[in-house]
C-alpha positions as CSV (number, residue, x, y, z in Angstrom):
1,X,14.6,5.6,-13.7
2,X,14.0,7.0,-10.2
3,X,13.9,10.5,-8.8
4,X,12.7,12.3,-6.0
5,X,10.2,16.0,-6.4
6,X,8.6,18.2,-4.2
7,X,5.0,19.3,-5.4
8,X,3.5,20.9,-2.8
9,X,0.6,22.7,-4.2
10,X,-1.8,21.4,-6.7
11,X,-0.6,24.1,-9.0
12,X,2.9,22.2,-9.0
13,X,1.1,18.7,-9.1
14,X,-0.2,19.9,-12.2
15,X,2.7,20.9,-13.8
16,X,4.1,17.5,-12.7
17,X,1.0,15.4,-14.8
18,X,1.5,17.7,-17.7
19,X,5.0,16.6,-18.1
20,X,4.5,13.2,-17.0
21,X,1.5,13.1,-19.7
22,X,4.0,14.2,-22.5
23,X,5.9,11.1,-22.6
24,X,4.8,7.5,-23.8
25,X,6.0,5.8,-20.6
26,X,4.9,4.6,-17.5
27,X,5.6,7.1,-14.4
28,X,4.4,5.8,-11.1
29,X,4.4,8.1,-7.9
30,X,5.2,7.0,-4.5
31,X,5.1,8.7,-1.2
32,X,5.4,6.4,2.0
33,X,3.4,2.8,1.0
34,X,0.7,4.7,-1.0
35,X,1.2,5.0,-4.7
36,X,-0.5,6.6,-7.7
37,X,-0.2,7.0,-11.7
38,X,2.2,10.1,-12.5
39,X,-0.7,10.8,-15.5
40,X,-3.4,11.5,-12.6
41,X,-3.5,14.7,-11.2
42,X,-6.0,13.4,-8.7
43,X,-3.8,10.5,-7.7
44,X,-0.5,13.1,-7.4
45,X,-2.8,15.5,-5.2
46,X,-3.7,12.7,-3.5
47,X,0.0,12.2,-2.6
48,X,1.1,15.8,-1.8
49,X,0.7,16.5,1.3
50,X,3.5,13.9,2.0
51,X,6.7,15.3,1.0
52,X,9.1,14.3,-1.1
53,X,7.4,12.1,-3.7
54,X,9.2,9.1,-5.1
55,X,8.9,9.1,-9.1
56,X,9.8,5.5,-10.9
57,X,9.4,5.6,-14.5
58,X,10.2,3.1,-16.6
59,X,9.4,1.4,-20.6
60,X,11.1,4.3,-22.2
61,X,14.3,4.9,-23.6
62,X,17.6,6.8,-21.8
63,X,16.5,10.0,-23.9
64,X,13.3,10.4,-22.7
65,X,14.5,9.6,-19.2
66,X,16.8,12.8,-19.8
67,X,14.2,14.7,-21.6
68,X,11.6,14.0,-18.6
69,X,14.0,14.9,-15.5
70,X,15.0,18.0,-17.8
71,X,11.6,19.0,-17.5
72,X,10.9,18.3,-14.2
73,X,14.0,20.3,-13.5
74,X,13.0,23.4,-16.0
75,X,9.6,23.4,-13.7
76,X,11.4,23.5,-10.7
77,X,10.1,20.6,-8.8
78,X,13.5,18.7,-8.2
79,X,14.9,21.3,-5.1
80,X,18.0,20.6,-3.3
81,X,17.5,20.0,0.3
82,X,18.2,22.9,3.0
83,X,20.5,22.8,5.6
């Protein structure tokens, strides 16, 4: 399962890791060709200056896929694009 965030502050890369941490899958994070563990807030930070960040989850079922993006979405990280 892919999707696309925008943490720009540390504040919302810790959101991110909190919800990434709540589920028993992996969740990588990409931005350009650097990538980090979506369960390290050190490696998100690392990553967020660079806007957007690519998520890629994957080992879990379609539920916690839904449960995850809802949760992302409830934190307000997934914004739609102006202009």
């Amino acid at each position: 399962m892919r999707l696309r965030i925008y943490a720009k502050t540390t504040d919302e890369a810790k959101v991110f890791t909190d919800i990434a941490t709540k589920y028993d899958f992996n969740v990588d994070v990409k931005s350009g060709k650097n990538y980090a563990d979506g369960k390290s807030l050190l490696g998100v930070c690392s990553l967020c200056s660079s806007l957007p960040l690519d998520i890629d989850a994957h080992g879990g079922t379609s539920e916690q896929y839904s449960a995850f993006v809802n949760d992302i979405k409830a934190a307000g990280l997934i914004r739609r694009k102006k202009g």
